[in-house]
TORLUMRO-55769 format. One record per residue (C-alpha): residue number from 1; x, y, z; residue in three letters. Coordinates in steps of 0.25 Angstrom, whole numbers, plus 5000, padded with zeros to 4 digits. Each point is the difference from the previous one (the first is absolute). Layout:
# residues N
(node NUM; (X; Y; Z); "Ala") ...
//
This chain:
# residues 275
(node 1; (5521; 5318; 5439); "Unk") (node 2; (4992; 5006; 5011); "Unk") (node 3; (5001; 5015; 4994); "Unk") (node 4; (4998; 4997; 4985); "Unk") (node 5; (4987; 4992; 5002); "Unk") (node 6; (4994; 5010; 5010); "Unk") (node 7; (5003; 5013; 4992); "Unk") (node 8; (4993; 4992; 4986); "Unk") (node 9; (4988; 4998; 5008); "Unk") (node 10; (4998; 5012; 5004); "Unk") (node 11; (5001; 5009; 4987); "Unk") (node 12; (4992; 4989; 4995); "Unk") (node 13; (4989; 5004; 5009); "Unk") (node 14; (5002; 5016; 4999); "Unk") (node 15; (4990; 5006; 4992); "Unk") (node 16; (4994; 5013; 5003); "Unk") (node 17; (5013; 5005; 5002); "Unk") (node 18; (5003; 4998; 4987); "Unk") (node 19; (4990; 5008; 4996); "Unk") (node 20; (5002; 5014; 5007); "Unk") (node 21; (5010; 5009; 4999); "Unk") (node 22; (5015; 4995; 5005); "Unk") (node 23; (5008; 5009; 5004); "Unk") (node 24; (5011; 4990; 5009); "Unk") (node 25; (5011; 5004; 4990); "Unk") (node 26; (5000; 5012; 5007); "Unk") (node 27; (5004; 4995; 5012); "Unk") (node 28; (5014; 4995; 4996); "Unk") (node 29; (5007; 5010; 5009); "Unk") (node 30; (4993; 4996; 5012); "Unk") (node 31; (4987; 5010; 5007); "Unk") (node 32; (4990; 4996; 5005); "Unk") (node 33; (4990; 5011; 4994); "Unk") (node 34; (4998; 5004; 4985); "Unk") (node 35; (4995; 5015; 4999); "Unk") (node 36; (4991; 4999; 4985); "Unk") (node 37; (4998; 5012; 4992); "Unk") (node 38; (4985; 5001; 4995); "Unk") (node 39; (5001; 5010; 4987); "Unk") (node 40; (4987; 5005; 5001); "Unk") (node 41; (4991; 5003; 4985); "Unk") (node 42; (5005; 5013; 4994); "Unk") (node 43; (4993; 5012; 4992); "Unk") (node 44; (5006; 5004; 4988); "Unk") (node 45; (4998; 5017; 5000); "Unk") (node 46; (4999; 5006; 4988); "Unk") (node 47; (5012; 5009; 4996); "Unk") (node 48; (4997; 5015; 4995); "Unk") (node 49; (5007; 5008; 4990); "Unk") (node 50; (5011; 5011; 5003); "Unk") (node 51; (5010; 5004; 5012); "Unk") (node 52; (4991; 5003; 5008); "Unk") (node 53; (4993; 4984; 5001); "Unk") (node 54; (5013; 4994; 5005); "Unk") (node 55; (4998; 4984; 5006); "Unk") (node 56; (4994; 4999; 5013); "Unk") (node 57; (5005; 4990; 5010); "Unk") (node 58; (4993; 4993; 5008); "Unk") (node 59; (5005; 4993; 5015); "Unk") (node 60; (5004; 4986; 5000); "Unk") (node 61; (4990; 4995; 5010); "Unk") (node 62; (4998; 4984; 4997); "Unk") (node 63; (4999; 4991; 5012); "Unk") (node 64; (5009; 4988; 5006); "Unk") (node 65; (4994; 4986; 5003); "Unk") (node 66; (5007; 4995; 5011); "Unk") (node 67; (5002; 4983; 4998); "Unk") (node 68; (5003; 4996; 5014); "Unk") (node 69; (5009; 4985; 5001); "Unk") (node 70; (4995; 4996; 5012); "Unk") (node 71; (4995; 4987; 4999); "Unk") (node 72; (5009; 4988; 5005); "Unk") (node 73; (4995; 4986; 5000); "Unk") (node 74; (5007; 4987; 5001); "Unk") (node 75; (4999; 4985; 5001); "Unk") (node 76; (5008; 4990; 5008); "Unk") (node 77; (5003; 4987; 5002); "Unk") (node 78; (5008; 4991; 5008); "Unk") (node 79; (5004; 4988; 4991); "Unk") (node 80; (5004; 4988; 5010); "Unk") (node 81; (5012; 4991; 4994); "Unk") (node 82; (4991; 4987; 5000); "Unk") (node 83; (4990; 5007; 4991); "Unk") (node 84; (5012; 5004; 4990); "Unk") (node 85; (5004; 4987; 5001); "Unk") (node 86; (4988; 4994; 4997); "Unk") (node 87; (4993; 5008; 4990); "Unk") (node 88; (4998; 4999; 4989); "Unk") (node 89; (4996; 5010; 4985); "Unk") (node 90; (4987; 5001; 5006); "Unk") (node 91; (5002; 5004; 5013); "Unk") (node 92; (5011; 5011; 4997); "Unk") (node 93; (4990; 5005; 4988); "Unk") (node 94; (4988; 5001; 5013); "Unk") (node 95; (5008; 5008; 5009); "Unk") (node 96; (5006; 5009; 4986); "Unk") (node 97; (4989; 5002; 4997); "Unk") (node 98; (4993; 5004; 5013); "Unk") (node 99; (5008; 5011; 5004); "Unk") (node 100; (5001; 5005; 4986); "Unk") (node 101; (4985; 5003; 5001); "Unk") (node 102; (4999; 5005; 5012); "Unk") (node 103; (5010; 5011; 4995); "Unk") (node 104; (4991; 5003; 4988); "Unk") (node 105; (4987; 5000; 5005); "Unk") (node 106; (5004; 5011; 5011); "Unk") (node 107; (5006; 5009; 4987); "Unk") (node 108; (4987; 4997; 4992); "Unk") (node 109; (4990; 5002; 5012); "Unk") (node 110; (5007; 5011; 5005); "Unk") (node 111; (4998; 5008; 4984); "Unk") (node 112; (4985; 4994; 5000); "Unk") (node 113; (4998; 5008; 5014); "Unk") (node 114; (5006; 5013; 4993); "Unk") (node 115; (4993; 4999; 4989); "Unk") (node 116; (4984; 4998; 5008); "Unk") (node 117; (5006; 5013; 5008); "Unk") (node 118; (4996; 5009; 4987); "Unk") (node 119; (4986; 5006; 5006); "Unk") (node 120; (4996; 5010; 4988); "Unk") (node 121; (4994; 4991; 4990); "Unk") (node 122; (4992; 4989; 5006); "Unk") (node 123; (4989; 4993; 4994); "Unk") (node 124; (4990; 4994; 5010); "Unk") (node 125; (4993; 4986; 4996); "Unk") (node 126; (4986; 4998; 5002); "Unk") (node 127; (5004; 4987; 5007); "Unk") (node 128; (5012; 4994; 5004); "Unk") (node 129; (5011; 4994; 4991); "Unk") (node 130; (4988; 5002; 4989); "Unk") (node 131; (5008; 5006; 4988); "Unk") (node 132; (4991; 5007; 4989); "Unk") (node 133; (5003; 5006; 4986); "Unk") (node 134; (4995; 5012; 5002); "Unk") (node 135; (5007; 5002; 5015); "Unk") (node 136; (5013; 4995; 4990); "Unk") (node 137; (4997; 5011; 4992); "Unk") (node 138; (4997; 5011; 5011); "Unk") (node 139; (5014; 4995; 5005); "Unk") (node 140; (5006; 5003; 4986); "Unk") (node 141; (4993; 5015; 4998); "Unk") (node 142; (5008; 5003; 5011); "Unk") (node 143; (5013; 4998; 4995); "Unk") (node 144; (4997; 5006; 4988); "Unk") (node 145; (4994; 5013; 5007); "Unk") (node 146; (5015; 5000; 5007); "Unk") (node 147; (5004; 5000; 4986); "Unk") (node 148; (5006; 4986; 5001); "Unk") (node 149; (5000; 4991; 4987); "Unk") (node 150; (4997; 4986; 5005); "Unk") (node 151; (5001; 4992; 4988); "Unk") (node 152; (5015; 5005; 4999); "Unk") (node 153; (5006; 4988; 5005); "Unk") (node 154; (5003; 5003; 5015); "Unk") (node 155; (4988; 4998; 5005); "Unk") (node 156; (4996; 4987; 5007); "Unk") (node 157; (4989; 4996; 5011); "Unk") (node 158; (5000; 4991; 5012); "Unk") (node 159; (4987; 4994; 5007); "Unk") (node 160; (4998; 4991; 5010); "Unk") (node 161; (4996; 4986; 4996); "Unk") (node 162; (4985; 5002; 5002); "Unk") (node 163; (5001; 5013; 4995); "Unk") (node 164; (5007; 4992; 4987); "Unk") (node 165; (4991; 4989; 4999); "Unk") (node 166; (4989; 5011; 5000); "Unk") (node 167; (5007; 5005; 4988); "Unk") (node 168; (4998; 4986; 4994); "Unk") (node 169; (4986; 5000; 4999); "Unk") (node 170; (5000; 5015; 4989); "Unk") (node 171; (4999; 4997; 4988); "Unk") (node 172; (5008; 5010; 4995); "Unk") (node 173; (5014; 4994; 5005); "Unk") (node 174; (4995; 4986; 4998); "Unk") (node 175; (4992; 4998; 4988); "Unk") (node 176; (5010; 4999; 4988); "Unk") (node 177; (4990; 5007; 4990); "Unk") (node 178; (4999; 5012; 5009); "Unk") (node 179; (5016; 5001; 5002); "Unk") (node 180; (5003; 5001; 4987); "Unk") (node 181; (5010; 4988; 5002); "Unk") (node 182; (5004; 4986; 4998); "Unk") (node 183; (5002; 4998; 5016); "Unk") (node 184; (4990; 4991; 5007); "Unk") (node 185; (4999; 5004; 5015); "Unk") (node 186; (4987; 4991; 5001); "Unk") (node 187; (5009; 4988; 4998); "Unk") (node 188; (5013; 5004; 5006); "Unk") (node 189; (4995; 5007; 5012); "Unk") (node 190; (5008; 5011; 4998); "Unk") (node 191; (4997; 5014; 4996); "Unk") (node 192; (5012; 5005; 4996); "Unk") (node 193; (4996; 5015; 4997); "Unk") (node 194; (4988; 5009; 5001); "Unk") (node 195; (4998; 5012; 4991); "Unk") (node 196; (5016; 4998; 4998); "Unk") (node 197; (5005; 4999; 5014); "Unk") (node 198; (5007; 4990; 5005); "Unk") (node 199; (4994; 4992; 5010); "Unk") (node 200; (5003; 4993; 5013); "Unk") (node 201; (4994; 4993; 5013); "Unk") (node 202; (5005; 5002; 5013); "Unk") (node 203; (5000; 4998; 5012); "Unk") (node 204; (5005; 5012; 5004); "Unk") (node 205; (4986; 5007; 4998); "Unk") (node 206; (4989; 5000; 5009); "Unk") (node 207; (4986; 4991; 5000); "Unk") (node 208; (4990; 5005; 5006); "Unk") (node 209; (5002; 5009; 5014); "Unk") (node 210; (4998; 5015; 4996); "Unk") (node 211; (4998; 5013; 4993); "Unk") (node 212; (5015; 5000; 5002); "Unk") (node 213; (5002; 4986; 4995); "Unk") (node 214; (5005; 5001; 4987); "Unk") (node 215; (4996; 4988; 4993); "Unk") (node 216; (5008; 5004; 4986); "Unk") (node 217; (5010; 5009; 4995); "Unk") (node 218; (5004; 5009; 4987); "Unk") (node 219; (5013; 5006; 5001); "Unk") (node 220; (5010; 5003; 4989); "Unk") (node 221; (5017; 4997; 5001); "Unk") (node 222; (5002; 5015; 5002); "Unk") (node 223; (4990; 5001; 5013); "Unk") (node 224; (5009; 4993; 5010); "Unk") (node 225; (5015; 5002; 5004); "Unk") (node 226; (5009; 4987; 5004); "Unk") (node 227; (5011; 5000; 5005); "Unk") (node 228; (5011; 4988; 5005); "Unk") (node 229; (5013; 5003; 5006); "Unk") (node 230; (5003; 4984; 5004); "Unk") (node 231; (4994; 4990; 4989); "Unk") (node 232; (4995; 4986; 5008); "Unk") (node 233; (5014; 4998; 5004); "Unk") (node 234; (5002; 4985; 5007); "Unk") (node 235; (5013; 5001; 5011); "Unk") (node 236; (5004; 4987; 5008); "Unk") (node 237; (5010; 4994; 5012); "Unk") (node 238; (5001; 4989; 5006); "Unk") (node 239; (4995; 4998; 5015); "Unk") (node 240; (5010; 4990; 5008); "Unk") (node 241; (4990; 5001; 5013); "Unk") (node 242; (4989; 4995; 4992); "Unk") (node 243; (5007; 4991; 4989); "Unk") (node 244; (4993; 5008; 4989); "Unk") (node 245; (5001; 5011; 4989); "Unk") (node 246; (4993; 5013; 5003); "Unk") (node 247; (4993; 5005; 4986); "Unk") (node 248; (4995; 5015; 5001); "Unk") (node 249; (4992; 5006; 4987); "Unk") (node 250; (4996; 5015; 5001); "Unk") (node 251; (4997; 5011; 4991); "Unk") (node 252; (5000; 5015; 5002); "Unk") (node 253; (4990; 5010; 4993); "Unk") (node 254; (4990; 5011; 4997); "Unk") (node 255; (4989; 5004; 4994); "Unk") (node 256; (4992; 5012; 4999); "Unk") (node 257; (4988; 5007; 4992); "Unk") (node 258; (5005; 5008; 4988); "Unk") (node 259; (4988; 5011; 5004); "Unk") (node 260; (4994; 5004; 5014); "Unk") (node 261; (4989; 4990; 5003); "Unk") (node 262; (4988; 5008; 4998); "Unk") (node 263; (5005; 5006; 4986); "Unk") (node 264; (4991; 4997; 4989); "Unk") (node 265; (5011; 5000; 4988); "Unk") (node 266; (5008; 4990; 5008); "Unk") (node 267; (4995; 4988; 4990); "Unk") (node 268; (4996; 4989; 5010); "Unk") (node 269; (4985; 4996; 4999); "Unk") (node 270; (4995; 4993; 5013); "Unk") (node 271; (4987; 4990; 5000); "Unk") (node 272; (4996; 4999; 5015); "Unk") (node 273; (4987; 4991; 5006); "Unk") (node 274; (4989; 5009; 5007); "Unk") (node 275; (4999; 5000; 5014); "Unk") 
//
């Protein structure tokens, strides 16, 4: 009982890391480092006529990404006999869940943090957790000068909640008549999407601080590495010196930029507050 209900409330609660690239299959026979290969853009040479314009070969020089699984965290618990004697649905499901989110929020803070590490992009406000169309666009332009296609579906953007509830007051993502759309984000509350991106709050970005506060965040599936060599496992024993059951919940992963921090084409946008 313990197990089952721990591990539902914690996929339940994963999000960005279903949103990045996964590559924990990969770590079936064990490791604790995953070397990447980066095949770099080629150039198509043009191919004379005759013996004597044989094919040229180039060297094979594309780069590895190294996806370190160095993060360990846990959750424990010390369950005395008279309290699981005495609970009842309500209690078991408060301590389920308890743990089960504090196993997910590390994995999901822990992307967040790699994500707002990618320098080369970022967008300065001209005052904090204040969104504006055209900051938005300036944010897109730079993807599409990295030669990233933002409306192809693996996009999606991350703001803090003042930074979202900035976002709120545009009209182009909350007036129906300038979406194009059906939705009501006036009504709901929600805004769903902007120019096509997927949109979330969290509190995972920043409010106020900093020029190196990052208040919102574009990135796309392919910009992050993830990594999980020990899904949110839940092991138990019981503790005859203390009349209790001892509950342990951990997880074990990694995660890493998919392109140096200060790389331009590395498809992650970053909204950060002025000084």
């Amino acid at each position: 009982m313990w197990r089952d209900a721990i591990l539902d409330y914690a996929e339940r609660k994963f999000q960005l890391r279903n949103q990045v690239s996964d590559f924990s299959s990969m770590l079936s026979n064990g490791g604790d480092i995953l070397n990447i290969p980066k095949v770099k853009e080629e150039t198509a040479a043009a191919k004379g006529s005759g013996a004597s314009n044989p094919v040229e070969y180039s060297a094979q020089t594309d780069g590895v990404v190294q996806l370190n699984v160095d993060q360990h965290f846990y959750e424990a618990k010390r369950i005395e006999d008279i309290v699981r004697v005495q609970e009842s649905a309500d209690l078991f499901n408060a301590y389920a869940q308890s743990m089960g989110y504090a196993l997910a929020k590390k994995v999901e803070s822990y992307i967040a943090g790699v994500i707002k590490g990618a320098s080369a992009n970022n967008v300065g406000l001209s005052a904090d957790d204040t969104m504006t169309t055209a900051l938005f666009r300036t944010g897109l332009e730079k993807l599409l000068d990295g030669g990233h296609d933002y409306a192809d579906g693996s996009f999606y953007m991350y703001a803090s909640p003042k930074a979202y509830m900035s976002m709120l007051s545009l009209g182009e993502f909350t007036e129906a008549q300038k979406r194009g759309d059906d939705q009501n984000p006036l009504a709901t509350g929600r805004i769903i999407s902007a120019y096509g991106l997927p949109l979330y709050a969290s509190t995972d970005w920043d409010e106020g601080g900093t020029s190196t506060s990052e208040t919102a965040s574009i990135f796309s599936r392919d910009s992050v590495y993830f990594a999980q060599q020990i899904s949110p496992r839940v092991q138990s024993a019981y503790d005859i010196d203390h009349l209790a059951t001892s509950v342990v919940a951990d997880v074990l992963f990694g995660a890493v930029l998919a392109q140096a921090a200060n790389n331009a084409d590395a498809g992650i946008v970053n909204f950060v507050n002025v000084d």
